[in-house]
mmCIF file of the N, C-alpha and C atoms, coordinates in Angstrom:
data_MODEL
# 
_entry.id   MODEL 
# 
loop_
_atom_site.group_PDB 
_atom_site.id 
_atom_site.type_symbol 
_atom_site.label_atom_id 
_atom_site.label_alt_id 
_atom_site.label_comp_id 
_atom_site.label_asym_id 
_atom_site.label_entity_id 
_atom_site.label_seq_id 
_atom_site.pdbx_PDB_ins_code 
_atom_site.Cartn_x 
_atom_site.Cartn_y 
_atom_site.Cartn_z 
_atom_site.occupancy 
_atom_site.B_iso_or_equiv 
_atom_site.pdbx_formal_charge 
_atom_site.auth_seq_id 
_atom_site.auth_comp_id 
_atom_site.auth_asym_id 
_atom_site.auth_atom_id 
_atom_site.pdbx_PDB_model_num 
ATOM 1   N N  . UNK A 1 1  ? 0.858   -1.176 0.000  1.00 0.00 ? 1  UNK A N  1 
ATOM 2   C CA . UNK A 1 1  ? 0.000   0.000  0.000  1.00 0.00 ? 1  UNK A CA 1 
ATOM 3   C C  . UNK A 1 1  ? 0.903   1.238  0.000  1.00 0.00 ? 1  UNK A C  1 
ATOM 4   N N  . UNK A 1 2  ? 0.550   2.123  -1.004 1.00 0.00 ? 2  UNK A N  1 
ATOM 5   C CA . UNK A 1 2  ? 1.117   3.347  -0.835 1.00 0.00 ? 2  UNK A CA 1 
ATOM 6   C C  . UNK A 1 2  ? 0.962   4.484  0.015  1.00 0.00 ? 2  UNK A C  1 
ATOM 7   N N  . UNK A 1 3  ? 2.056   5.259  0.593  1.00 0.00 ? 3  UNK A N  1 
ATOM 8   C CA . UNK A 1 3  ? 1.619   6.407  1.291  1.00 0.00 ? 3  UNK A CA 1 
ATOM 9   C C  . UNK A 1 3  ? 0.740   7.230  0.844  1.00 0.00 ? 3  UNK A C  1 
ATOM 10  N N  . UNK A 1 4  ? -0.010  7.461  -0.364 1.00 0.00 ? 4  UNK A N  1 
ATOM 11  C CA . UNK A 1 4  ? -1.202  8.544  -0.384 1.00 0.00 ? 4  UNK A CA 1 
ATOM 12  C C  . UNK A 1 4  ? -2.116  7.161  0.039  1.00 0.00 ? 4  UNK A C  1 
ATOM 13  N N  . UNK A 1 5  ? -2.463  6.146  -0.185 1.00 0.00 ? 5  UNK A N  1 
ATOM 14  C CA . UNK A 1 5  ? -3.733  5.335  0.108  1.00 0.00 ? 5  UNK A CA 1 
ATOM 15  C C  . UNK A 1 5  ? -3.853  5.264  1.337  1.00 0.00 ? 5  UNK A C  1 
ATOM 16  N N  . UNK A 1 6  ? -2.841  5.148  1.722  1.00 0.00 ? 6  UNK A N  1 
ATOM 17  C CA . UNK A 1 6  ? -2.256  4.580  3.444  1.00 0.00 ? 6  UNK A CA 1 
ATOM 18  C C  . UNK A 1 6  ? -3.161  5.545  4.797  1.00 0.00 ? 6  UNK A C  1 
ATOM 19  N N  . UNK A 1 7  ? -2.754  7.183  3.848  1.00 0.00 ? 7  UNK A N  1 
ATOM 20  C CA . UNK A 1 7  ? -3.125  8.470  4.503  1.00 0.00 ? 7  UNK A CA 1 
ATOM 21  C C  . UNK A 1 7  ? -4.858  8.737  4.247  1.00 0.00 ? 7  UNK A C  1 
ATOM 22  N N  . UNK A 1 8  ? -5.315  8.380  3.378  1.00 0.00 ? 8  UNK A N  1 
ATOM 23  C CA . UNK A 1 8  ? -6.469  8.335  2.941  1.00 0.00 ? 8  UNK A CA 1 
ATOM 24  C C  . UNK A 1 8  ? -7.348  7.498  3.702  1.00 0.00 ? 8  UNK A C  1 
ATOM 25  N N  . UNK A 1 9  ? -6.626  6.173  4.150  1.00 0.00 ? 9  UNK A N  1 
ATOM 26  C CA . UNK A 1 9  ? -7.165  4.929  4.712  1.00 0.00 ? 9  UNK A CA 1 
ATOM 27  C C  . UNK A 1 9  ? -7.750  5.291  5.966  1.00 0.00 ? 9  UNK A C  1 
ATOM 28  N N  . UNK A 1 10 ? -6.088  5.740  6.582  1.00 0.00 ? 10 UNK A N  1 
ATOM 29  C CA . UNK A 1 10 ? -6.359  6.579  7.989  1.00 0.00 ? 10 UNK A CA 1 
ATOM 30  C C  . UNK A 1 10 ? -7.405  7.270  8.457  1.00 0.00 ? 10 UNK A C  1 
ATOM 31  N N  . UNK A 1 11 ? -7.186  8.341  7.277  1.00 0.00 ? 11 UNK A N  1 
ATOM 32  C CA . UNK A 1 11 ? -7.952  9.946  7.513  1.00 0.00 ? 11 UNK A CA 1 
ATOM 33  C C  . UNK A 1 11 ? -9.872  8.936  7.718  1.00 0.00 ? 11 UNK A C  1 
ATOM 34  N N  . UNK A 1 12 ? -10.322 8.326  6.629  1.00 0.00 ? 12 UNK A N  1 
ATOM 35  C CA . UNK A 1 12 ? -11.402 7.886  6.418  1.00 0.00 ? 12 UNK A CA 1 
ATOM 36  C C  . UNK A 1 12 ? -11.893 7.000  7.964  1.00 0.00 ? 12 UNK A C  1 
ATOM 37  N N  . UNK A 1 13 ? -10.815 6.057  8.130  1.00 0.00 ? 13 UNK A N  1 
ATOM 38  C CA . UNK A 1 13 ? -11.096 5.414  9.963  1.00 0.00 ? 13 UNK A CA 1 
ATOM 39  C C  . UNK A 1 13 ? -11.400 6.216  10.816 1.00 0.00 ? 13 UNK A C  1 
ATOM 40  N N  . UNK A 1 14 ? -10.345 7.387  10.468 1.00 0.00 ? 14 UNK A N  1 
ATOM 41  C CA . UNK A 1 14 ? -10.363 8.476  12.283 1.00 0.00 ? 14 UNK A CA 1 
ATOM 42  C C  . UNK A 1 14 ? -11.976 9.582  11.762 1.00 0.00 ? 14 UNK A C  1 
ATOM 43  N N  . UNK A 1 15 ? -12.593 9.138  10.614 1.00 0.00 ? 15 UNK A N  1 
ATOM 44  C CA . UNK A 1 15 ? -14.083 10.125 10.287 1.00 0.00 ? 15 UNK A CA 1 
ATOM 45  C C  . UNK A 1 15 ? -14.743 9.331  10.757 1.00 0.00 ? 15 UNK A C  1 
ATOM 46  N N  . UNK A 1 16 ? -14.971 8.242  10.081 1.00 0.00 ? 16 UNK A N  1 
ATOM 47  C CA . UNK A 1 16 ? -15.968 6.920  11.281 1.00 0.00 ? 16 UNK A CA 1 
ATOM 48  C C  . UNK A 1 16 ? -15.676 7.203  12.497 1.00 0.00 ? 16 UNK A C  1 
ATOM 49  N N  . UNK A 1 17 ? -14.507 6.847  13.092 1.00 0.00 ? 17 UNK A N  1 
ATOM 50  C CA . UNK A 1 17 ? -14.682 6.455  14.653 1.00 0.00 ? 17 UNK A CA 1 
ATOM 51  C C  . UNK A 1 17 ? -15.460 7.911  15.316 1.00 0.00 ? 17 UNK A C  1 
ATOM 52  N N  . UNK A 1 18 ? -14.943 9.118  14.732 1.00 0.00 ? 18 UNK A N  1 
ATOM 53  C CA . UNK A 1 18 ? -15.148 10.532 15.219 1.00 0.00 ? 18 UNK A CA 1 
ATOM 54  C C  . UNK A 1 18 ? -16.682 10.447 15.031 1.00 0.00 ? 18 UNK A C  1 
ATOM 55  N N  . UNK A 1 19 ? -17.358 9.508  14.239 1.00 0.00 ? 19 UNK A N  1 
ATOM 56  C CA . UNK A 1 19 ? -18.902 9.583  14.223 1.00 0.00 ? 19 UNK A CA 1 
ATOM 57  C C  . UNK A 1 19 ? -19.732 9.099  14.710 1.00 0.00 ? 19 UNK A C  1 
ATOM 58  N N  . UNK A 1 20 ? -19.006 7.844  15.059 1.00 0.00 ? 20 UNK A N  1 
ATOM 59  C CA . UNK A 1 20 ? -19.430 7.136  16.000 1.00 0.00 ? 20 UNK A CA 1 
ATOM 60  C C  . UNK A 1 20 ? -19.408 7.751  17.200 1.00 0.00 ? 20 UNK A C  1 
ATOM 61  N N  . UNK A 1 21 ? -18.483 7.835  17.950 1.00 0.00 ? 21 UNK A N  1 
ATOM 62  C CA . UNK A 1 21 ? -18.257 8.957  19.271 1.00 0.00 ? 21 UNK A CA 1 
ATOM 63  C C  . UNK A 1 21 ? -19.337 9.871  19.219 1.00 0.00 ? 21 UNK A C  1 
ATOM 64  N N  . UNK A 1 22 ? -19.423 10.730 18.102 1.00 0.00 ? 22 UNK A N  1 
ATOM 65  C CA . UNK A 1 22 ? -20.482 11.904 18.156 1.00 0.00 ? 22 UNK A CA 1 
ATOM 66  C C  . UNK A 1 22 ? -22.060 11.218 18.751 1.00 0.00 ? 22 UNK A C  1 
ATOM 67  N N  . UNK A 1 23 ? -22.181 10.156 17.723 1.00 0.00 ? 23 UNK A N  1 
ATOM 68  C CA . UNK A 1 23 ? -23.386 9.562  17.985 1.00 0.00 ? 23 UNK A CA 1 
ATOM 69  C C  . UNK A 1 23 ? -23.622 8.639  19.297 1.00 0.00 ? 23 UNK A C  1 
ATOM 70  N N  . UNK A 1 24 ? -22.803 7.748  19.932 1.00 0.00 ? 24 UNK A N  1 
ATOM 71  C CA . UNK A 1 24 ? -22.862 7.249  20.871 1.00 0.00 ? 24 UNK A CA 1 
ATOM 72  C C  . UNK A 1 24 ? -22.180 7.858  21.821 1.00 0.00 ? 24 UNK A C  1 
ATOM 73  N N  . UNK A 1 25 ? -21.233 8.869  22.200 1.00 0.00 ? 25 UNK A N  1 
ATOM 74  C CA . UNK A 1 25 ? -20.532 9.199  23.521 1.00 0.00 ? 25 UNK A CA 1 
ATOM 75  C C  . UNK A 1 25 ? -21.159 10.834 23.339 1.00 0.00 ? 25 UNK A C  1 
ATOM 76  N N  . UNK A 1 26 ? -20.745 11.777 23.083 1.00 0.00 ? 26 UNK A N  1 
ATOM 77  C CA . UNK A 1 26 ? -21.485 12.789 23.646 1.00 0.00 ? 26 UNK A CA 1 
ATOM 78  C C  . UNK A 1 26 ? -21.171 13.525 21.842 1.00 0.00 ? 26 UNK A C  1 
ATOM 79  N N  . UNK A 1 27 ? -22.146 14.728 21.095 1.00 0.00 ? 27 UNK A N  1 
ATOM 80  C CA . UNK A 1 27 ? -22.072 15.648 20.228 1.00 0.00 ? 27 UNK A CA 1 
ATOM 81  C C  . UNK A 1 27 ? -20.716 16.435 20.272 1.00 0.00 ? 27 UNK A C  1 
ATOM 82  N N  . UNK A 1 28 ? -20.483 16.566 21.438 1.00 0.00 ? 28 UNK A N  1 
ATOM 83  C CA . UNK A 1 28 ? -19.261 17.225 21.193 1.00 0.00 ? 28 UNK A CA 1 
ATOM 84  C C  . UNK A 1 28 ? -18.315 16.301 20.464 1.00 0.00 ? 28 UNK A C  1 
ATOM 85  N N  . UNK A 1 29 ? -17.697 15.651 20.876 1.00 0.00 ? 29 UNK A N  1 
ATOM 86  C CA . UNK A 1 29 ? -17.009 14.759 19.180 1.00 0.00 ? 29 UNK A CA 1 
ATOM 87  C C  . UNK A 1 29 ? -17.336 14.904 17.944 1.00 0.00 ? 29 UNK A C  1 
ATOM 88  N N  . UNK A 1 30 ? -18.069 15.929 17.797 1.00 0.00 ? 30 UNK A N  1 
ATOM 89  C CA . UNK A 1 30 ? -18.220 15.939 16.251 1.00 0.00 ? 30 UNK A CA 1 
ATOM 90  C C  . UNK A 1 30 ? -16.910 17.263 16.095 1.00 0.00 ? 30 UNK A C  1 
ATOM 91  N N  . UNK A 1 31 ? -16.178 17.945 16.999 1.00 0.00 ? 31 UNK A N  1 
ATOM 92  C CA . UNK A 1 31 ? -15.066 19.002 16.879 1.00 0.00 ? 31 UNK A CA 1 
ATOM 93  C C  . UNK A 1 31 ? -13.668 18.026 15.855 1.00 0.00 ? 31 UNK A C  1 
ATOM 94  N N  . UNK A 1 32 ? -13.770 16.952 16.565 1.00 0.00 ? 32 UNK A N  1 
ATOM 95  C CA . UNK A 1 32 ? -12.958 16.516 16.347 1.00 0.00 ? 32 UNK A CA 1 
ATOM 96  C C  . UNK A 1 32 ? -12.868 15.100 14.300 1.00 0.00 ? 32 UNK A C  1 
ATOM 97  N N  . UNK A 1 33 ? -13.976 15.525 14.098 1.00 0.00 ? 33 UNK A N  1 
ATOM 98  C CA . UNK A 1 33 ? -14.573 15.525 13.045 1.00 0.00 ? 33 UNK A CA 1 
ATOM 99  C C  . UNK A 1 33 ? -14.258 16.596 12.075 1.00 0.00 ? 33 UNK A C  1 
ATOM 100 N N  . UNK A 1 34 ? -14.273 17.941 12.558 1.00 0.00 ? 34 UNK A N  1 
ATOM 101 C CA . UNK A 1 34 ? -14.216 18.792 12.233 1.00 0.00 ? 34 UNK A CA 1 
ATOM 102 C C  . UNK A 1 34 ? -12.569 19.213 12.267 1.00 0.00 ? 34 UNK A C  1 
ATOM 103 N N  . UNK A 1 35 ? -11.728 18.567 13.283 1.00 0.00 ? 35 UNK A N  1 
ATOM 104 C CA . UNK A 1 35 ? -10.358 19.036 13.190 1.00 0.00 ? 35 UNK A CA 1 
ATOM 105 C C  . UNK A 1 35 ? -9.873  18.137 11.662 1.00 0.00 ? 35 UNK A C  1 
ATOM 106 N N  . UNK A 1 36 ? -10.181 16.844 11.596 1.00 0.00 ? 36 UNK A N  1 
ATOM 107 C CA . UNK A 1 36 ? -9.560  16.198 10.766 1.00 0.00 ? 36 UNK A CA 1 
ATOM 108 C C  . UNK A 1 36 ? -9.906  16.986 9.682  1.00 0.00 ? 36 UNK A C  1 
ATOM 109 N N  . UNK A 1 37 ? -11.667 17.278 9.048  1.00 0.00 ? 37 UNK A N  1 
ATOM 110 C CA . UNK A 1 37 ? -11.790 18.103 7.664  1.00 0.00 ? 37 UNK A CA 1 
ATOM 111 C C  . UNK A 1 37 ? -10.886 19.114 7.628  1.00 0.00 ? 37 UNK A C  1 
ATOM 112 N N  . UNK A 1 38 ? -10.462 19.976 8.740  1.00 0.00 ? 38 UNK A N  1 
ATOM 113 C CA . UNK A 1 38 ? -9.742  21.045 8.417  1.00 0.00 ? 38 UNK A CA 1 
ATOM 114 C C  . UNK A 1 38 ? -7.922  20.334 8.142  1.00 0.00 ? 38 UNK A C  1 
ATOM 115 N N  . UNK A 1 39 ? -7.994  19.406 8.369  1.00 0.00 ? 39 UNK A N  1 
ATOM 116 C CA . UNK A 1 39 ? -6.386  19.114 8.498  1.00 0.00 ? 39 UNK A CA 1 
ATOM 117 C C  . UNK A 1 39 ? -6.310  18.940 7.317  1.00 0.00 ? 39 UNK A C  1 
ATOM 118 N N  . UNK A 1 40 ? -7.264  17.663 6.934  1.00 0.00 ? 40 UNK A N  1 
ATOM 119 C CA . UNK A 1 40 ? -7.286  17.069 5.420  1.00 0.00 ? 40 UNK A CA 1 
ATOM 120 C C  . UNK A 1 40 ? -7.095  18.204 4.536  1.00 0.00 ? 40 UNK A C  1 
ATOM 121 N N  . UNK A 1 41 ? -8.005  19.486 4.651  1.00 0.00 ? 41 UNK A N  1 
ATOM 122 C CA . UNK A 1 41 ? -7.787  20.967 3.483  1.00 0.00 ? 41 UNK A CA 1 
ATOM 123 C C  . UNK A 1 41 ? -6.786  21.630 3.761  1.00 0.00 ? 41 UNK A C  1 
ATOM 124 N N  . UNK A 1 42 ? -5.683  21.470 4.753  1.00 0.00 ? 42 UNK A N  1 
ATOM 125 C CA . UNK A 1 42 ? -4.603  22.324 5.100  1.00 0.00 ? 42 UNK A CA 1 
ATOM 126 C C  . UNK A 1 42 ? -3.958  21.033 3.710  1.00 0.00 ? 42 UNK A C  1 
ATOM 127 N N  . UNK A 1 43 ? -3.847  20.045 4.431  1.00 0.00 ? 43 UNK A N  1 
ATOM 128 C CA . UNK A 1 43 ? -2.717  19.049 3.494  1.00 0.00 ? 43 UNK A CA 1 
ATOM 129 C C  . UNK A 1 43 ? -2.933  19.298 1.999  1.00 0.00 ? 43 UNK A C  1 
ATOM 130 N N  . UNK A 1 44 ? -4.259  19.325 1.643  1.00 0.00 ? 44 UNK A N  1 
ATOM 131 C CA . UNK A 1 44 ? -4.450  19.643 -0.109 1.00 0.00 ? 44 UNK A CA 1 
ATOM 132 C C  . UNK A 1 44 ? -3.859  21.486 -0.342 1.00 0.00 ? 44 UNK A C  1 
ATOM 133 N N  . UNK A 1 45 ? -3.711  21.607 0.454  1.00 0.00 ? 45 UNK A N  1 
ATOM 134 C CA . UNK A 1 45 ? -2.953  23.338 -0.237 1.00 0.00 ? 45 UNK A CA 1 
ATOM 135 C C  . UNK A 1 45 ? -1.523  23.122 0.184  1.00 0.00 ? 45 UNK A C  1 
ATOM 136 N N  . UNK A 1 46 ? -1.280  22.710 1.233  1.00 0.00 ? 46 UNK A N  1 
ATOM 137 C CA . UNK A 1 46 ? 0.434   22.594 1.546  1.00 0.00 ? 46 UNK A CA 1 
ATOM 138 C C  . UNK A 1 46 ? 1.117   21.696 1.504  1.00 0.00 ? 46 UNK A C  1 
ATOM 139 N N  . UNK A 1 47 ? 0.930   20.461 1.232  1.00 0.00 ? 47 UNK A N  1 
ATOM 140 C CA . UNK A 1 47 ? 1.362   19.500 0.986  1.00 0.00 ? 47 UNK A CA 1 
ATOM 141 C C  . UNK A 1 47 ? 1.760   18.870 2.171  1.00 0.00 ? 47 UNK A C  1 
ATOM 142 N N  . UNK A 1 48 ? 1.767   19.267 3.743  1.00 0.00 ? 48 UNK A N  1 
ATOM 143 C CA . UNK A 1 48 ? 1.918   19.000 4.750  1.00 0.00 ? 48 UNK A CA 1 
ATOM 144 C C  . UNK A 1 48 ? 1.323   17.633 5.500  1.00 0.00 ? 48 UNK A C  1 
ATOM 145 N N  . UNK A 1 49 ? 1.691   16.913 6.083  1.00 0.00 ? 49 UNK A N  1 
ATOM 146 C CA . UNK A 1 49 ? 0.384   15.859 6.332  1.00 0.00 ? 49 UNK A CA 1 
ATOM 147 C C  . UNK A 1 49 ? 1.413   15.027 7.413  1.00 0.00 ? 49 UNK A C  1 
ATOM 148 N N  . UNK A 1 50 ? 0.630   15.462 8.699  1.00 0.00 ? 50 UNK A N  1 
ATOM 149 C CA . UNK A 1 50 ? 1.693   14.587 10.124 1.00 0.00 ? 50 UNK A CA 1 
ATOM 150 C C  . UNK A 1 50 ? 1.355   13.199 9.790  1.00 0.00 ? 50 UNK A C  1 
ATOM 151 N N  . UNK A 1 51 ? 0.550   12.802 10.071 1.00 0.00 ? 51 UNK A N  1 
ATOM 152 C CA . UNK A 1 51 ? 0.656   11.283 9.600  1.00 0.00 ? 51 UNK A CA 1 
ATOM 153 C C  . UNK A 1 51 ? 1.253   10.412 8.163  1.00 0.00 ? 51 UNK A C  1 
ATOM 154 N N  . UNK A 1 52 ? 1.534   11.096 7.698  1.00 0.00 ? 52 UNK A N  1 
ATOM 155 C CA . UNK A 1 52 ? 2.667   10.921 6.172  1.00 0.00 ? 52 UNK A CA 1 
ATOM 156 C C  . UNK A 1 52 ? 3.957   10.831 6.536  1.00 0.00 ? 52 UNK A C  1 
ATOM 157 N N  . UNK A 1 53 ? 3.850   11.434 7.353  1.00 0.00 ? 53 UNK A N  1 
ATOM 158 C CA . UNK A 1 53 ? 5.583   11.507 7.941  1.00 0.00 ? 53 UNK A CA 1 
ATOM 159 C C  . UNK A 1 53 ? 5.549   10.885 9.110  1.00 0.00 ? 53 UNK A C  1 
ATOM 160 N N  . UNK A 1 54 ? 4.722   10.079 9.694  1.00 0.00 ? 54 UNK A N  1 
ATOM 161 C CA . UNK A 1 54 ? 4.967   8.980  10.751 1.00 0.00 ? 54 UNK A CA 1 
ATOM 162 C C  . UNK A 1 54 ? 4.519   7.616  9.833  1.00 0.00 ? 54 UNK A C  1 
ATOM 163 N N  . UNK A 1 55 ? 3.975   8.045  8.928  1.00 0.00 ? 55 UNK A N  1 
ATOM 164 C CA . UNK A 1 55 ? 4.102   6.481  7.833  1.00 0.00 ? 55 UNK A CA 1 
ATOM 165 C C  . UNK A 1 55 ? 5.507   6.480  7.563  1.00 0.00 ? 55 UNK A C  1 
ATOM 166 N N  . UNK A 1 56 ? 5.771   7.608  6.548  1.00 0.00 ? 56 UNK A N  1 
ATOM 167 C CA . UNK A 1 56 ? 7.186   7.683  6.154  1.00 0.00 ? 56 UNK A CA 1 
ATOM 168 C C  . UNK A 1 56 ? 7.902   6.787  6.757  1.00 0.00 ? 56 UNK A C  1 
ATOM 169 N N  . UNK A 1 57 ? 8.133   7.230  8.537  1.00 0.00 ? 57 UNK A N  1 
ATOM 170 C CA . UNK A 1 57 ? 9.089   6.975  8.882  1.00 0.00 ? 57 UNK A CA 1 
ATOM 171 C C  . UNK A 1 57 ? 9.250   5.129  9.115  1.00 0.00 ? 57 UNK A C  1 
ATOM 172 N N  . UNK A 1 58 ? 7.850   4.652  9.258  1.00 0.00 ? 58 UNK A N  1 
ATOM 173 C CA . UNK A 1 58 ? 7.218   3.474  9.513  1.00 0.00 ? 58 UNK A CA 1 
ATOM 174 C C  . UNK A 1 58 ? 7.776   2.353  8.056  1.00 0.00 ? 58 UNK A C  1 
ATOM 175 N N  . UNK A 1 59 ? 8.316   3.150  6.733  1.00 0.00 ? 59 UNK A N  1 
ATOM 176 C CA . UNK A 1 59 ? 8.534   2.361  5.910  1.00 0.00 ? 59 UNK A CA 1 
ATOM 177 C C  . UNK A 1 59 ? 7.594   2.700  4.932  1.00 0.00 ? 59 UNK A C  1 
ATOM 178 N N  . UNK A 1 60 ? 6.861   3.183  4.959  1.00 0.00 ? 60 UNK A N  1 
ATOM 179 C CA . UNK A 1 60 ? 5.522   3.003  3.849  1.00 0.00 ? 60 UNK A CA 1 
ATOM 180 C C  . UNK A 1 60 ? 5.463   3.907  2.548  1.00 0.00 ? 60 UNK A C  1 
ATOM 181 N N  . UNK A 1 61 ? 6.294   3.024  1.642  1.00 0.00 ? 61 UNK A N  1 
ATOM 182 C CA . UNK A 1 61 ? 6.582   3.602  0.443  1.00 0.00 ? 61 UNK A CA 1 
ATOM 183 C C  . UNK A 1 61 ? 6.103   5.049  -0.489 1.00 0.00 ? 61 UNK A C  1 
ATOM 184 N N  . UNK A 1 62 ? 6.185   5.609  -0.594 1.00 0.00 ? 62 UNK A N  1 
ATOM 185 C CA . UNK A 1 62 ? 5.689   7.065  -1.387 1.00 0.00 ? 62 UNK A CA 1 
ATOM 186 C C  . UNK A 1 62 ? 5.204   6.929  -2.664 1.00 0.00 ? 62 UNK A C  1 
ATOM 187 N N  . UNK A 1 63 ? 3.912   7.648  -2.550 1.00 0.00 ? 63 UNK A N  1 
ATOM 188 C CA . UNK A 1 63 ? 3.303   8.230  -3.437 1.00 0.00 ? 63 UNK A CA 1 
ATOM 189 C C  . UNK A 1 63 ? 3.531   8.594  -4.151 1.00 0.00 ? 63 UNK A C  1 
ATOM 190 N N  . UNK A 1 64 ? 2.049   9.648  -4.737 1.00 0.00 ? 64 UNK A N  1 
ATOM 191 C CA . UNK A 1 64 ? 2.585   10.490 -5.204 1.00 0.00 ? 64 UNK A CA 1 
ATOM 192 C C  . UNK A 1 64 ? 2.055   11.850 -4.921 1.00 0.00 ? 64 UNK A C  1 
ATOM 193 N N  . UNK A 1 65 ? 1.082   11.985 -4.174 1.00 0.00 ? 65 UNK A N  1 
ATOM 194 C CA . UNK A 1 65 ? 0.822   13.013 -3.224 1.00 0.00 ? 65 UNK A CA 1 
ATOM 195 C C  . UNK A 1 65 ? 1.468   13.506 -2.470 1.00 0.00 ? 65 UNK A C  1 
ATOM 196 N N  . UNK A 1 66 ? 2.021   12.968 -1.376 1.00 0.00 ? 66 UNK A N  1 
ATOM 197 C CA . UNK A 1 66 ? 3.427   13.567 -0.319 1.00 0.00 ? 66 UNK A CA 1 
ATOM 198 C C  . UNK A 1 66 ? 4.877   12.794 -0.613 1.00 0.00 ? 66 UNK A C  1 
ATOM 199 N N  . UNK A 1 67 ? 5.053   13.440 -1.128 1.00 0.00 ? 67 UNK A N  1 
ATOM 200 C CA . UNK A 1 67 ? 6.708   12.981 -1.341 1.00 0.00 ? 67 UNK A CA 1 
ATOM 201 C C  . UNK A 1 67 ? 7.448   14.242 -1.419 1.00 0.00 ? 67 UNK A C  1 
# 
């Protein structure tokens, strides 16, 4: 698996679980729903992406999105 799928894979798990939480533990978890959308649109303008660079470091071959 490549590092853009890898990051994609991620991002998509940590939106479920964040929805789940919202819906079963309290509404407020939906912030954190809301941190990831904003992270995800920082990474599409800057190319920046913390979890790319803890794959990176993990081995997980490059893309072609963050490299």
């Amino acid at each position: 698996m490549t590092l853009d799928r890898s990051v994609m894979l991620f991002a998509g798990i940590m939106v479920l679980i964040s929805v789940a939480l919202t819906v079963w533990v309290s509404p407020l978890w939906v912030w954190f729903t809301v941190f990831i959308g904003l992270n995800l649109i920082q990474a599409s303008f800057t190319g920046f992406c913390p979890i790319a660079r803890v794959f990176k470091k993990l081995g997980v071959k490059s893309g072609v999105a963050f490299e």
